[in-house]
N, C-alpha and C positions, 0 to 999 in steps of 0.2 A: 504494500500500500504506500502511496506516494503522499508525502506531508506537506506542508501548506509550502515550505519551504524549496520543495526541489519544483512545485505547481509554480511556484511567483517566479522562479530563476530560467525555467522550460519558456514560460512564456514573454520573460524579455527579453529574453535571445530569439525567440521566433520575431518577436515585433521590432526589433533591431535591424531585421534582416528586409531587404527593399526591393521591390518589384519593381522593375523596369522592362522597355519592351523599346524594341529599335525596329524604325524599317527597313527592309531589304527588297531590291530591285534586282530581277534577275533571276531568281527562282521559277523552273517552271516546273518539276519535276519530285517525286518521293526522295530520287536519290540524291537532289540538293538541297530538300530538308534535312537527309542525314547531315550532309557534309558542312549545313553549316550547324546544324546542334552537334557536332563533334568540337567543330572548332571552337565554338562558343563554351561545350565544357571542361576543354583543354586549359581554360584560364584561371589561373587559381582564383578562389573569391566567388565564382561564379559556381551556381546550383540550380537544382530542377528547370533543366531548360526546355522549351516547348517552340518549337516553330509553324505555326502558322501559313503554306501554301496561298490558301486564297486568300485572305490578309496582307499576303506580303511583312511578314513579321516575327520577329523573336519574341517572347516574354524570359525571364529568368531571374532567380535573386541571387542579389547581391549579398553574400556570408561576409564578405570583408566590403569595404568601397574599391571600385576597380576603376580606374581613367577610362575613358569613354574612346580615347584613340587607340588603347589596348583593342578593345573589343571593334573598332575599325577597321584595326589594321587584320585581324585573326579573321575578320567578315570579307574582306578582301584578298587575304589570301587562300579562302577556299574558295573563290572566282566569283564573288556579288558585290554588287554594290548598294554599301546602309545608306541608307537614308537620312 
């Protein structure tokens, strides 16, 4: 059984952690959704990533803060372009 204590420390590390979502242009296929939710959870910081086909988009959280041209530059080298 989990005490009031380990409930209040679970839950400020989950609320800590930030949802972000970037566009991608260039995706038209299943196997470029893998390649870019590979890339994207190549980077440390970065968790539960979900890409998006008809959307044209990543969602994913951020466990640490990560630079937004980190996650550019890892979007461009699996051949798309963010948005």
């Amino acid at each position: 059984m989990m005490g009031w204590l380990e409930r209040t420390i679970r839950r400020s590390t989950k609320e800590r952690r930030a949802m972000k979502t970037v566009k991608i242009r260039g995706m038209s296929c299943m196997h470029c959704v893998k390649a870019v939710a590979k890339a994207l959870s190549e980077i440390d910081g970065v968790t539960d990533v979900r890409v998006d086909l008809s959307a044209g988009e990543a969602t994913f959280e951020e466990a640490t803060p990560v630079d937004i041209e980190v996650i550019r530059e890892k979007i461009k080298k699996a051949g798309y372009e963010p948005g």
